[in-house]
C-alpha positions in Angstrom: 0.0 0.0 0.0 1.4 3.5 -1.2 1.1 6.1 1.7 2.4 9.7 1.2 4.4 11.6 3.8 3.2 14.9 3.1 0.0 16.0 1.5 0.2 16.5 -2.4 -0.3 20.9 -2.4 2.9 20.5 0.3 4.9 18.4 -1.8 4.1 20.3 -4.8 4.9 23.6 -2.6 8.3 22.4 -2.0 9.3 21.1 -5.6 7.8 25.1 -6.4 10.2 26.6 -3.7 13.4 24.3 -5.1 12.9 25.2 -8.4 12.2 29.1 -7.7 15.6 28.8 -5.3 17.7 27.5 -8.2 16.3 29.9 -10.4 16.8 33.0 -8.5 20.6 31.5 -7.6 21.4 30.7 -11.6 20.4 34.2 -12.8 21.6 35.7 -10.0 25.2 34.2 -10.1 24.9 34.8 -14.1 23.9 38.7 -13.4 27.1 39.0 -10.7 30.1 36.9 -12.5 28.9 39.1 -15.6 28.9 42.4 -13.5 31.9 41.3 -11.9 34.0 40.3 -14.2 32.8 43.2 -17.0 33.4 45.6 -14.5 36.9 44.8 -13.8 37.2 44.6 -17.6 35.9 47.7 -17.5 38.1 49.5 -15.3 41.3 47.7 -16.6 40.3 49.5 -19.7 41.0 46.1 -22.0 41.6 46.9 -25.3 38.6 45.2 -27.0 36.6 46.8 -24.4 38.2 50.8 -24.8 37.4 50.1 -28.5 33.7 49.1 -28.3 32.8 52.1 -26.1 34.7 54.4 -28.1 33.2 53.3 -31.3 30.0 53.8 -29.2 31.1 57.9 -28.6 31.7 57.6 -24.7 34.7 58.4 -23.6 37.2 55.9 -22.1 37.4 57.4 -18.2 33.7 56.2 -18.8 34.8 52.9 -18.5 36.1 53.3 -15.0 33.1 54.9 -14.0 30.7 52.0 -15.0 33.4 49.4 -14.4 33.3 50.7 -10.4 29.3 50.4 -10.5 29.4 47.3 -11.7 31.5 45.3 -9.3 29.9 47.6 -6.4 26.4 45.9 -8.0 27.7 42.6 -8.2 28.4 42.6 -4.7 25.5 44.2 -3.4 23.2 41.3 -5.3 25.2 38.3 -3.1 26.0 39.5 -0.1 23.1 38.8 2.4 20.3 41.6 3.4 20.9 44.7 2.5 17.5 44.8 0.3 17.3 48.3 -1.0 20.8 48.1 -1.2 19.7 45.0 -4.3 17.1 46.7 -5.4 19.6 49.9 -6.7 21.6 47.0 -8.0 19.4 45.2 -10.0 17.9 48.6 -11.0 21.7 49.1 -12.4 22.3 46.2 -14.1 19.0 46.7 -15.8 19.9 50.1 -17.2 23.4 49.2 -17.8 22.6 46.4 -20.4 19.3 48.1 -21.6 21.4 51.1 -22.3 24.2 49.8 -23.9 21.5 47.6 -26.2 20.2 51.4 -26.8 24.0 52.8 -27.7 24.5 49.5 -30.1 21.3 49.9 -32.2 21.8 53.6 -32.2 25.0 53.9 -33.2 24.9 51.8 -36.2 25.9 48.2 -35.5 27.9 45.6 -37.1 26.6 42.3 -38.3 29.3 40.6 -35.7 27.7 42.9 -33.0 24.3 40.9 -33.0 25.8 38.3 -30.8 26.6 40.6 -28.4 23.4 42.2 -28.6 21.9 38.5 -28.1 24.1 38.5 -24.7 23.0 41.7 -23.2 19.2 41.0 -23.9 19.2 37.6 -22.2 21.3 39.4 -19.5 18.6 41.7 -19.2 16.0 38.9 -19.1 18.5 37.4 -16.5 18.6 40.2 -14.6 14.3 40.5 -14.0 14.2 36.8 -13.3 16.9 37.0 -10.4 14.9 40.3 -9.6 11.2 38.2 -9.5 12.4 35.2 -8.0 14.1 36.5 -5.2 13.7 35.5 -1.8 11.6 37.4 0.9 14.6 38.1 2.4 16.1 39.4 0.0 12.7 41.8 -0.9 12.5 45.6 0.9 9.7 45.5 3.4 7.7 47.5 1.6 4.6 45.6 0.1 3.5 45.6 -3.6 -0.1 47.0 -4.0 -2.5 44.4 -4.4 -3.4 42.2 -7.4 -6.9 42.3 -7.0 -9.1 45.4 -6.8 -9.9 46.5 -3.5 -13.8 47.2 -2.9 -14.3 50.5 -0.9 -17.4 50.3 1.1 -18.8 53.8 1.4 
């Protein structure tokens, strides 16, 4: 005879909490080793780097600037608490690879550039998925307004 341990909506809750953990912690790592690593490439000024933003028409101090950002964001998103702290992280990331998706398309692009391109919008996607599937405590306290319409009794 086949008895369960834990009611079905439990079991089903937990397999929904595993696989919303390990999707937060995938994007999230993704999002960080990318901001990490890109910002240190960033403010080493790498030549391959210099020579994409200044065919983009910023300047190359820029680098250091945005290079600085992004490690500062990279840490903020896995070091524990410190919710508002993520939230201007994610909020970061998001405009750094919206924008330079904006500067690419913009400035005229390459054919070889739509990889790149291809990169920074799944980084972007990344970067909303880390931010929706985050963990309460990694939330601000502040709630969301509510999904269904409130009915005001007057």
């Amino acid at each position: 005879m086949d008895t369960l341990t834990e009611p079905p909506a439990t079991a089903i809750r937990y397999e929904s909490t595993r696989f919303r953990s390990a999707g937060y912690w995938l994007a999230t790592a993704a999002v960080a080793a990318e901001m990490g690593v890109g910002g240190i490439w960033d403010i080493a000024r790498l030549p391959f780097v210099r020579d994409l933003v200044t065919h983009l028409g910023y300047p190359s101090y820029f680098l250091v600037l945005l290079g600085t950002w992004k490690v500062l964001g990279a840490a903020a998103l896995i070091v524990p608490r410190r919710p508002l702290l993520k939230e201007w992280a994610y909020a970061g990331a998001f405009f750094a690879y919206t924008g330079a998706i904006v500067s690419h398309l913009t400035t005229g692009y390459a054919l070889a550039e739509v990889g790149l391109l291809a990169v920074l919008t799944v980084l972007t996607v990344l970067t909303v998925l880390s931010w929706a599937l985050r963990p309460p405590s990694r939330r601000t306290s502040g709630r969301a307004a509510p999904l269904t319409p409130r009915h005001h009794t007057g």
